[in-house]
VOPAGU-2260 file (C-alpha; in pm, 1 decimal, decimal comma):
REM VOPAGU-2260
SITE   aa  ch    i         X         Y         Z
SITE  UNK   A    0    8791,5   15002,3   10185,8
SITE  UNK   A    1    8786,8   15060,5    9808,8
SITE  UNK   A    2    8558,3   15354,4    9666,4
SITE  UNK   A    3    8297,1   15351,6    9890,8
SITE  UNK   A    4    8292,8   14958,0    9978,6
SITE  UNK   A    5    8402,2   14762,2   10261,5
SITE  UNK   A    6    8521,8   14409,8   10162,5
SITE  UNK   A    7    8598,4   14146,5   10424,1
SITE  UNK   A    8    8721,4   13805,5   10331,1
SITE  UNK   A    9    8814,5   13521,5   10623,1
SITE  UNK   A   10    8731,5   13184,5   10750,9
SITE  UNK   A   11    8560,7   13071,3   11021,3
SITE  UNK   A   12    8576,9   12761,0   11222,2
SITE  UNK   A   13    8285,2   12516,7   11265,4
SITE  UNK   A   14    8212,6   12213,9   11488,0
SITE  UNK   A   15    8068,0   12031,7   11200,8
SITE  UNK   A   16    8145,0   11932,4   10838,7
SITE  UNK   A   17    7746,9   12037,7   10823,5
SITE  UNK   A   18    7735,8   12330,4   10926,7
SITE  UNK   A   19    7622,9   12623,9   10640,6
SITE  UNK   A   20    7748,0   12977,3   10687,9
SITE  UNK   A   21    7558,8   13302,7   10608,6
SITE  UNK   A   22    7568,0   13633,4   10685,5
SITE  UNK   A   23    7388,7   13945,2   10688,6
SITE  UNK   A   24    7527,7   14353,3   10730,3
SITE  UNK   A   25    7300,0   14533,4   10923,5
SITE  UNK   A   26    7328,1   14915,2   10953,9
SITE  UNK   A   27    7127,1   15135,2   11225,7
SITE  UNK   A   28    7020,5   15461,4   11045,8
SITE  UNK   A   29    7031,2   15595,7   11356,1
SITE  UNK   A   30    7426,7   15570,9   11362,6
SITE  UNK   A   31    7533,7   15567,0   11030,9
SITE  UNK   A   32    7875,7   15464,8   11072,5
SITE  UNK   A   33    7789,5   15190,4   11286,7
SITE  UNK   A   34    7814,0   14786,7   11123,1
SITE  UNK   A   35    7752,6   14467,0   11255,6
SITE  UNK   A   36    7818,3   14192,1   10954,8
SITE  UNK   A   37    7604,4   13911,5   11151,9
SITE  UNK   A   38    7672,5   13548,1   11065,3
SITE  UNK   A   39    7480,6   13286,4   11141,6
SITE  UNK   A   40    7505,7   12890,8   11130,8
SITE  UNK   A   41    7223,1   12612,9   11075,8
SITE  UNK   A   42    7215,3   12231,8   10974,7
SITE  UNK   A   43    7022,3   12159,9   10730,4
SITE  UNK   A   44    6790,7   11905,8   10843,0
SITE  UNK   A   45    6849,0   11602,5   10657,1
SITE  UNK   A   46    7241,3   11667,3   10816,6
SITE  UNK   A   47    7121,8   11690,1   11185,1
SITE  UNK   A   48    7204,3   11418,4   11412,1
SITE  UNK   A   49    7417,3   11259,6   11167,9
SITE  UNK   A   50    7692,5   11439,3   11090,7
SITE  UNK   A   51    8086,6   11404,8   11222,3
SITE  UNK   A   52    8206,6   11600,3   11511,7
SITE  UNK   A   53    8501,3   11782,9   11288,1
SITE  UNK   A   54    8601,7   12125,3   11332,7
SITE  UNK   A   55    8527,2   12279,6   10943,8
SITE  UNK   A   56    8644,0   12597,7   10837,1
SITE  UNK   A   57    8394,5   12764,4   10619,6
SITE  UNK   A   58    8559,9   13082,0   10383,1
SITE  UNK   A   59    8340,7   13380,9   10305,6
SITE  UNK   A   60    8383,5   13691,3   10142,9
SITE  UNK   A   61    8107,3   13956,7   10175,3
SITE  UNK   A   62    8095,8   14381,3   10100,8
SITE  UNK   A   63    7897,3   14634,1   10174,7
SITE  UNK   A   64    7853,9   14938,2   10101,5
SITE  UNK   A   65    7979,6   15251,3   10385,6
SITE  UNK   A   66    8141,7   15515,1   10478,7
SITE  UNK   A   67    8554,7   15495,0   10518,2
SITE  UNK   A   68    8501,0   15591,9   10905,7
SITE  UNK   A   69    8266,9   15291,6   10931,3
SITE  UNK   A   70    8294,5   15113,3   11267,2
SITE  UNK   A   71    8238,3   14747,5   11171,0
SITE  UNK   A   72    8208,4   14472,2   11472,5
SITE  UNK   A   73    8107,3   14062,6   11367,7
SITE  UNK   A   74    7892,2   13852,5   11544,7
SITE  UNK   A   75    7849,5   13461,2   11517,9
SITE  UNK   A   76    7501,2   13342,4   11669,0
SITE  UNK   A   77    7448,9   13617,3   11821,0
SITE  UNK   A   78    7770,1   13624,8   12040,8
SITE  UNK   A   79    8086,9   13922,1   11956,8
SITE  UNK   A   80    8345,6   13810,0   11734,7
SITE  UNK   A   81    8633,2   13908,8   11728,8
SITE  UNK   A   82    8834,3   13936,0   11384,9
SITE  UNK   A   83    9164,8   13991,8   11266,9
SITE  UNK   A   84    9122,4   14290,4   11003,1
SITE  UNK   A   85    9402,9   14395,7   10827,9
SITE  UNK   A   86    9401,0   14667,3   10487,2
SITE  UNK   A   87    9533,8   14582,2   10172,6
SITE  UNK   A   88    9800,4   14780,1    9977,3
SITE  UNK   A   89    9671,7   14936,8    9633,9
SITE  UNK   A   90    9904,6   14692,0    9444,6
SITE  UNK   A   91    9704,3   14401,9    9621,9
SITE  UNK   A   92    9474,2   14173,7    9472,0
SITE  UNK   A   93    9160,5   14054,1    9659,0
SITE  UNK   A   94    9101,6   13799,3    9409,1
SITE  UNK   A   95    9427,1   13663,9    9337,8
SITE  UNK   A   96    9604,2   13712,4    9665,4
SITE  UNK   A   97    9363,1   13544,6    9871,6
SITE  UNK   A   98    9201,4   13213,5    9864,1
SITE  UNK   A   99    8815,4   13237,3    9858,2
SITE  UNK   A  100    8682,5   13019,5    9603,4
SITE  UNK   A  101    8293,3   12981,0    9570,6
C-alpha cells in the first residue's frame, strides 16, 4: 500500500502453455473495504485441443485503488485463492526488485 494504492505482483500456475491470464478488482459499495481481485483463465480458440499438458506460470502485476484497511481476498475461476502477501519496505523497489516483465 503506497498513497492510496494497493499493488500486488505474483505468479500463478497454469495447466497449459495456452492458457491467458486476466483479472478484474471488484469492490461492493456496500462494504467499502471489502476486495476480491478476480482472475480468470481462457484458451483462446485456435489453442484449444492442441496445446501441451505443461504446468505454465503466468506473472501479473495489477493495482487498485483503496483504502489502507482494505480487506483484499483472490479468486481463480471462481474458486478462493489463497496468496502469499507480504509488504514492502520504503527503500524497496517494485520495479527493480521484482521480476514482472510485460
Amino acid at each position: 500500500y503506497k498513497t492510496g494504492t494497493h499493488t500486488y505482483v505474483g505468479s500463478i500456475n497454469l495447466p497449459t502453455p495456452c492458457d491467458v491470464l486476466a483479472n478484474t478488482v471488484i469492490n461492493n459499495p456496500a462494504t467499502p473495504k471489502n476486495f476480491t481481485i478476480a482472475f480468470t483463465t481462457s484458451v483462446p480458440a485456435q489453442s484449444a485441443g492442441a496445446c501441451a499438458q505443461v504446468i505454465t506460470s503466468r506473472q501479473f502485476k495489477l493495482s487498485f485503488t483503496g483504502p489502507q484497511d482494505a480487506v483484499v481476498n483472490a479468486t481463480l475461476n471462481g474458486t478462493p485463492l489463497i496468496m502469499n502477501v507480504f509488504e514492502l519496505k520504503p527503500t524497496d523497489d517494485i520495479n527493480a526488485d521484482f521480476f514482472i516483465k510485460g
